[in-house]
C-alpha positions as CSV (number, residue, x, y, z in Angstrom):
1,X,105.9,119.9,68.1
2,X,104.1,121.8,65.3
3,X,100.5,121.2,64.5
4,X,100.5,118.8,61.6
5,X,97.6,116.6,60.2
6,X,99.0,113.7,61.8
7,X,98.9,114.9,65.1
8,X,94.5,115.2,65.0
9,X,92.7,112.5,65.8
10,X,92.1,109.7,63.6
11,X,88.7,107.7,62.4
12,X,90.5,105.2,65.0
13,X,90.1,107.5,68.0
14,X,86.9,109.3,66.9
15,X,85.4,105.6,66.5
16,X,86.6,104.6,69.9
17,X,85.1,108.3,71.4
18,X,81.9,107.3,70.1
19,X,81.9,104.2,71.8
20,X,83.4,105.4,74.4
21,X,80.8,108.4,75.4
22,X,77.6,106.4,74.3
23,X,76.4,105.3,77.6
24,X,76.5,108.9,78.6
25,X,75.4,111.5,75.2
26,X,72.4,111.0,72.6
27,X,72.5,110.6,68.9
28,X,70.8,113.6,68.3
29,X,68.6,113.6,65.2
30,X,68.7,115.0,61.8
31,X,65.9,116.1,59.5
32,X,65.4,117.6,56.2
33,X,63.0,120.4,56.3
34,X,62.4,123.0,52.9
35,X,65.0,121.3,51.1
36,X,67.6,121.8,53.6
37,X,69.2,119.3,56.1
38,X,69.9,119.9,59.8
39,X,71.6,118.1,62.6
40,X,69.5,118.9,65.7
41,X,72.6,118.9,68.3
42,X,70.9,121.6,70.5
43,X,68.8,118.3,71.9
44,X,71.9,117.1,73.1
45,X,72.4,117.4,77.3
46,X,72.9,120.5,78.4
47,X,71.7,122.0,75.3
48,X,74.7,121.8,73.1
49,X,77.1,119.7,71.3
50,X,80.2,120.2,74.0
51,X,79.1,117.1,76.2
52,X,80.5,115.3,73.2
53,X,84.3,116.4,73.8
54,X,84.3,116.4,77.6
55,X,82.9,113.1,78.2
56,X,85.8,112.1,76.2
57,X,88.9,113.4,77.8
58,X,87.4,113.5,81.3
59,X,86.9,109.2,80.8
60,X,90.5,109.2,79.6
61,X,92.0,110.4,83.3
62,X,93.7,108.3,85.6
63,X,92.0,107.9,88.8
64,X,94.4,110.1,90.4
65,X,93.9,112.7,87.6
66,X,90.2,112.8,88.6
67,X,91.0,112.8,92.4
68,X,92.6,116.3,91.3
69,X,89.4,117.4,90.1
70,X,88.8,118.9,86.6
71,X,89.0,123.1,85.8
72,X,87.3,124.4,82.2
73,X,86.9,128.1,80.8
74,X,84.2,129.0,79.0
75,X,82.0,131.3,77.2
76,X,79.0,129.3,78.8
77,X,78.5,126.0,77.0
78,X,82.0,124.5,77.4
79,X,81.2,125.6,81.0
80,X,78.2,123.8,81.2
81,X,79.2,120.8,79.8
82,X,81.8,120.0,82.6
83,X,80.0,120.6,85.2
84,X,77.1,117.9,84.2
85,X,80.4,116.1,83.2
86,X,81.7,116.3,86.7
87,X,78.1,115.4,88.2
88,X,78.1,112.2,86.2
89,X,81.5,110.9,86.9
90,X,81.9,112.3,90.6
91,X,84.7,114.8,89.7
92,X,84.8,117.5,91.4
93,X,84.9,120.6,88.5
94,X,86.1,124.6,88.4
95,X,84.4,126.6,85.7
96,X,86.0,129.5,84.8
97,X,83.7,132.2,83.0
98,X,83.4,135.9,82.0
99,X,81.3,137.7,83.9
100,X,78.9,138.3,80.8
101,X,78.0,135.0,81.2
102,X,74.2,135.2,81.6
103,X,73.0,133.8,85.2
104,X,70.8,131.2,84.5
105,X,74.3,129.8,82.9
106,X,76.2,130.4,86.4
107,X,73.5,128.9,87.9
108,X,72.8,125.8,86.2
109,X,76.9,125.1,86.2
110,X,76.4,125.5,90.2
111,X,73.4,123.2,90.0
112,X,75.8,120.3,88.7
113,X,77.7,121.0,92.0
114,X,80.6,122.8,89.5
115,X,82.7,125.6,91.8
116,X,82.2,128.8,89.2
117,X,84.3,131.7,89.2
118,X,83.6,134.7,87.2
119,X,85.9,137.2,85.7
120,X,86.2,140.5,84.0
121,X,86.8,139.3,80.4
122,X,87.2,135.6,78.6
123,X,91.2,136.4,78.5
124,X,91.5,136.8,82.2
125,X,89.5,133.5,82.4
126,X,92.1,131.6,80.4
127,X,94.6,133.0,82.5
128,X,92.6,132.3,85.8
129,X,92.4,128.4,84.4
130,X,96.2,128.1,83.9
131,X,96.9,129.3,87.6
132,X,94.4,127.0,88.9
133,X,95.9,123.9,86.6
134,X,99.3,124.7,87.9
135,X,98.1,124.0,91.4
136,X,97.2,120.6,90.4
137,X,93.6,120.5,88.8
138,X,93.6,118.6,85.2
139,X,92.5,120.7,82.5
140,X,89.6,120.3,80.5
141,X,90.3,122.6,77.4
142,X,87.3,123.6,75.2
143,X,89.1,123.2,71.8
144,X,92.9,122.5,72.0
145,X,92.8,118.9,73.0
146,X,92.9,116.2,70.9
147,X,90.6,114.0,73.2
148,X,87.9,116.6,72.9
149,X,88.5,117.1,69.1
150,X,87.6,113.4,68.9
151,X,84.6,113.6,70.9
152,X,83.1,116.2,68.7
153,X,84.3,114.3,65.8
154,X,81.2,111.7,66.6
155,X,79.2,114.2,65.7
156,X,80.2,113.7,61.6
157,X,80.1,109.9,62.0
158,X,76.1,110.5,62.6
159,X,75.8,113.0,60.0
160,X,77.0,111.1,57.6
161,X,74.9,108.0,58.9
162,X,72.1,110.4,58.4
163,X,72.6,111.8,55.6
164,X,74.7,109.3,53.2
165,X,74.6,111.8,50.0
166,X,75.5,114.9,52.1
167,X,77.6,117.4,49.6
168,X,78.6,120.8,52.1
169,X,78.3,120.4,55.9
170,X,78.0,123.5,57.6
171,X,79.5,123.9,60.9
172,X,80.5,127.1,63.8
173,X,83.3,128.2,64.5
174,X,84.4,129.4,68.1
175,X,88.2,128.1,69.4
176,X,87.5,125.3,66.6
177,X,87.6,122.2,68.2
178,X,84.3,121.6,66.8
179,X,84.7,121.8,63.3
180,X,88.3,120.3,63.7
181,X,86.5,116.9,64.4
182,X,84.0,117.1,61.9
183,X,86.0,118.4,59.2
184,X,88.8,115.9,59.9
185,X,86.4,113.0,60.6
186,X,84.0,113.6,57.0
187,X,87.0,114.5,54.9
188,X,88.5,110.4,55.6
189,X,85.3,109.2,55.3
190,X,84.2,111.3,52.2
191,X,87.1,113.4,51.1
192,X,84.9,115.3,48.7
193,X,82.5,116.7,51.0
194,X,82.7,120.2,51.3
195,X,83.4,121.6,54.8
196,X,82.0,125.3,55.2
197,X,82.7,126.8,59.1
198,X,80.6,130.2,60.0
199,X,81.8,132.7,62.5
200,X,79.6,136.0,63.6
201,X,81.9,139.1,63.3
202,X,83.5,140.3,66.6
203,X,83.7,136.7,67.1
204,X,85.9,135.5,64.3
205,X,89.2,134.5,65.4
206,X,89.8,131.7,63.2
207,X,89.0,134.0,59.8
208,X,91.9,136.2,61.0
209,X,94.4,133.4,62.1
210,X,93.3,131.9,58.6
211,X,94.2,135.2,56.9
212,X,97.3,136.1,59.0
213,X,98.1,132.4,58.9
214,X,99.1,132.3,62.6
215,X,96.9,132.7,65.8
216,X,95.9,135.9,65.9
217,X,94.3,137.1,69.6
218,X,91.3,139.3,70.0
219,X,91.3,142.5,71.5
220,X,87.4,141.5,73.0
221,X,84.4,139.6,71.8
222,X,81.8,142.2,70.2
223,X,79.4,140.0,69.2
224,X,76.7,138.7,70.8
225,X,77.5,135.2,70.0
226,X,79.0,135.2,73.6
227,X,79.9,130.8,73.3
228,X,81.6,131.8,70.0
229,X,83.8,133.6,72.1
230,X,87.3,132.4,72.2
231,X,89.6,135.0,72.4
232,X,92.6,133.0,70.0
233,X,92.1,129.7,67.8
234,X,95.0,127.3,68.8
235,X,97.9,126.4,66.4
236,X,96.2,122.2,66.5
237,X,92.7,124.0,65.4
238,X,93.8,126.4,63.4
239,X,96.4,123.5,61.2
240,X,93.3,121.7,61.4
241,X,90.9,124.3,59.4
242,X,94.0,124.7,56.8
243,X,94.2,121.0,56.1
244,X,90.2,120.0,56.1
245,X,87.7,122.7,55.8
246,X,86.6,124.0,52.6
247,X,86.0,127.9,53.4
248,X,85.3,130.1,57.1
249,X,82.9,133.1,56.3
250,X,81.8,135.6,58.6
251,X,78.3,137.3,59.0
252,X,76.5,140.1,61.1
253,X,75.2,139.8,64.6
254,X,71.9,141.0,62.7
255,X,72.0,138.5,60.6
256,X,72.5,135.7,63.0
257,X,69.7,136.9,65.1
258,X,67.5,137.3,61.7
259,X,68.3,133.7,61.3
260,X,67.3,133.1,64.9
261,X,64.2,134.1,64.2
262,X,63.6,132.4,60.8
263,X,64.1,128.9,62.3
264,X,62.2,129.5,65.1
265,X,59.0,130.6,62.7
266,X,60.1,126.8,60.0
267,X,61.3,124.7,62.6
268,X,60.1,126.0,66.0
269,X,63.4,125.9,67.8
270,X,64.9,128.7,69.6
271,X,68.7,128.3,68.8
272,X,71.6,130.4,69.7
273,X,73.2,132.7,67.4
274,X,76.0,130.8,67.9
275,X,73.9,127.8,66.1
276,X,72.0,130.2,63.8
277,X,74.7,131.8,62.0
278,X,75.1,128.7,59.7
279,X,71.4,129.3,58.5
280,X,72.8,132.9,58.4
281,X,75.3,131.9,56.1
282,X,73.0,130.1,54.1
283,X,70.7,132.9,53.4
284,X,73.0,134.9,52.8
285,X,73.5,132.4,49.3
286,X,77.5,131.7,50.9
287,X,76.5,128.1,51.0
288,X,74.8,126.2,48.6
289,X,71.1,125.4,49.6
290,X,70.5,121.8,48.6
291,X,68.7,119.0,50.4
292,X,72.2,117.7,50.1
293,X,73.5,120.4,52.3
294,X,73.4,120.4,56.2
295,X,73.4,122.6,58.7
296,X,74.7,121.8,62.0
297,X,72.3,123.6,64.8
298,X,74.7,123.4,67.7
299,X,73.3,124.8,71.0
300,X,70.2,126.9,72.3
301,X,71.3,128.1,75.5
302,X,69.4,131.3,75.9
303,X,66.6,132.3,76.8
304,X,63.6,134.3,75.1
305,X,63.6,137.2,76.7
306,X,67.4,137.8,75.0
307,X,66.3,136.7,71.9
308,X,63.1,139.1,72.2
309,X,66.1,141.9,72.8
310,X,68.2,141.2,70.1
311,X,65.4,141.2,67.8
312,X,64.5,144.0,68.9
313,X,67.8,145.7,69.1
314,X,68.8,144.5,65.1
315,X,65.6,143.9,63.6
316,X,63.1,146.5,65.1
C-alpha cells in the first residue's frame, strides 16, 4: 500500500503514545533564551529524543513478540535507545551498528545488557538487521514504523504546551521518523505552523528523495553527523515530509560544528551536530529568528574530546 497521509499516525495514537510511554520518558523542558526558543530533548534518557519511539512500539508487542527479543540498527542513538528499552522491559535486544560508531556508544548499548554487533558501513547494518529479523527477532525500526512515528510525535504535543504562540518549529532530519511525528502532530493541532527540517550535507537523504521525489539511497555518510546517518528516507517518511513540513535545508559540517560551539558558549550545553544544525540553520538567516520560533535540540551524545576535534578540524 502506498504511503498516504492517512496511513501516519493520528492525534489519536500520538495522544495514546504519550500516555502510553509516561511512566517510562521525561517531559523535557523548553526555554526561551536571546529571543529564541528551544526544546531541551538532549535531557531526555539516554541523551536523545529516540526513547520516545521505542518505548512505544516495544509496549505494543505481544508477549510472545517480546519472548523473541527485539533487533534495531543504528547510527548510535536509535541504538542506544533500545537497548535501555530492552533493560527496562526485560527484552532481550540486538543492536546493529557501523563500526564508526564511537566506543563509549558500543559500550553503554552493552551496559543495558543489548548484544551489539558492528559492521563495515550503516547499509550492511540494515541488511545484517533483516537477516537477523527473518530468524524470528521483532524489529525495532528507527524511522519506518508508525508506532515509533507516534512516539516521537509526543514530542510536538509538549512543544506546543510550551510554547502556545509558536510560529516555525525547527526539527533534524535523519531517516525522518522524527520530524514525521512532529510535523504531522503540530500541523492538526495548528495547521499554520510552519515546519522547517535541517539536514548536514553528506547526510541529507531526505533533500534528495524530496528533489527526486522517490527514495533516493546514499552512496555513504560524509558527514560527521554520524546519527543523521540513514543511508535512504522510507517511502511513509518521505510521503510524510511532502504532506506536512514546510521546507528541508541542508548546511555544512562546519557550520553545524560552529553552531556546536555557539550553544555551548549561550546555553552551556554540549549538543551533537546532529542537534546543532537547526541553530545552524538559523544563523545561517534560513529560518526566521523570533521568540516565536523553536529549535528542537535533539541529542548530545558525544563527547568533548570530538567536539574539541571538529573544532579544530573546521574552525581552526
Amino acid at each position: 500500500m502506498a504511503a498516504t497521509a492517512a496511513n501516519f499516525p493520528g492525534l489519536e495514537d500520538v495522544r495514546a503514545a504519550r500516555n502510553r510511554i509516561a511512566p517510562y520518558v521525561d517531559v523535557t523542558p523548553g526555554l526561551v533564551r536571546d529571543g529564541v526558543a528551544y526544546k531541551l530533548e538532549f535531557l531526555q534518557h539516554t541523551g536523545s529524543f529516540k526513547v520516545r519511539g521505542a518505548f512505544n512500539a516495544a509496549l505494543q508487542l505481544t508477549q510472545e513478540e517480546r519472548a523473541r527479543g527485539v533487533v534495531a540498527v543504528s547510527g548510535g542513538n536509535h541504538g542506544l535507545a533500545v537497548a535501555y528499552v530492552g533493560r527496562v522491559l526485560g527484552i532481550s535486544a540486538t543492536v546493529v551498528m557501523p563500526k564508526t560508531t564511537p566506543q563509549f556508544v558500543v559500550d553503554r548499548a552493552s551496559a543495558d545488557g543489548a548484544r551489539v554487533e558492528l559492521t563495515d558501513t550503516i547499509a550492511a547494518a540494515f541488511t545484517r538487521v533483516d537477516e537477523l529479523v527473518r530468524e524470528g527477532q521483532m524489529l525495532l525500526h528507527p524511522f519506518d514504523d508508525v508506532r515509533v512515528i507516534a512516539g516521537q510525535g509526543t514530542i510536538a504535543l509538549e512543544m506546543l504546551e510550551q510554547l502556545p504562540e509558536v510560529e516555525t518549529i525547527v526539527a533534524s532530519i535523519g531517516g525522518g521518523g522524527l520530524i514525521a511525528g512532529i510535523a504531522s502532530t503540530a500541523k492538526r493541532l495548528k495547521p499554520d505552523v510552519k515546519i522547517v527540517g535541517v539536514e548536514t550535507k553528506g547526510a541529507d537523504a531526505m533533500r534528495r528523495a524530496l528533489d527526486a521525489s522517490k527514495p533516493v539511497t546514499l552512496e555513504g555518510i560524509t558527514s560527521i553527523a554520524r546519527t543523521l546517518g540513514a543511508p535512504a528516507v522510507s517511502d511513509l517518511t518521505l510521503n510524510a515530509v511532502q504532506t506536512f513540513v514546510d521546507d528541508v535545508v541542508v548546511v555544512d559540517d562546519r557550520d553545524a560544528v560552529a553552531a556546536l560551539v555557539e550553544l555551548q558558549e549561550k546555553l552551556g550545553v554540549l549538543v551533537e551536530p546532529a542537534a546543532s544544525c537547526t541553530y545552524a540553520a538559523l544563523h545561517l538567516e534560513r529560518i526566521p529568528k523570533t521568540e516565536q520560533t523553536m529549535l528542537l535540540l535533539c541529542g548530545s551524545n558525544l563527547r568533548i574530546d570530538e567536539a574539541a576535534a571538529w573544532k579544530q578540524r573546521f574552525l581552526g
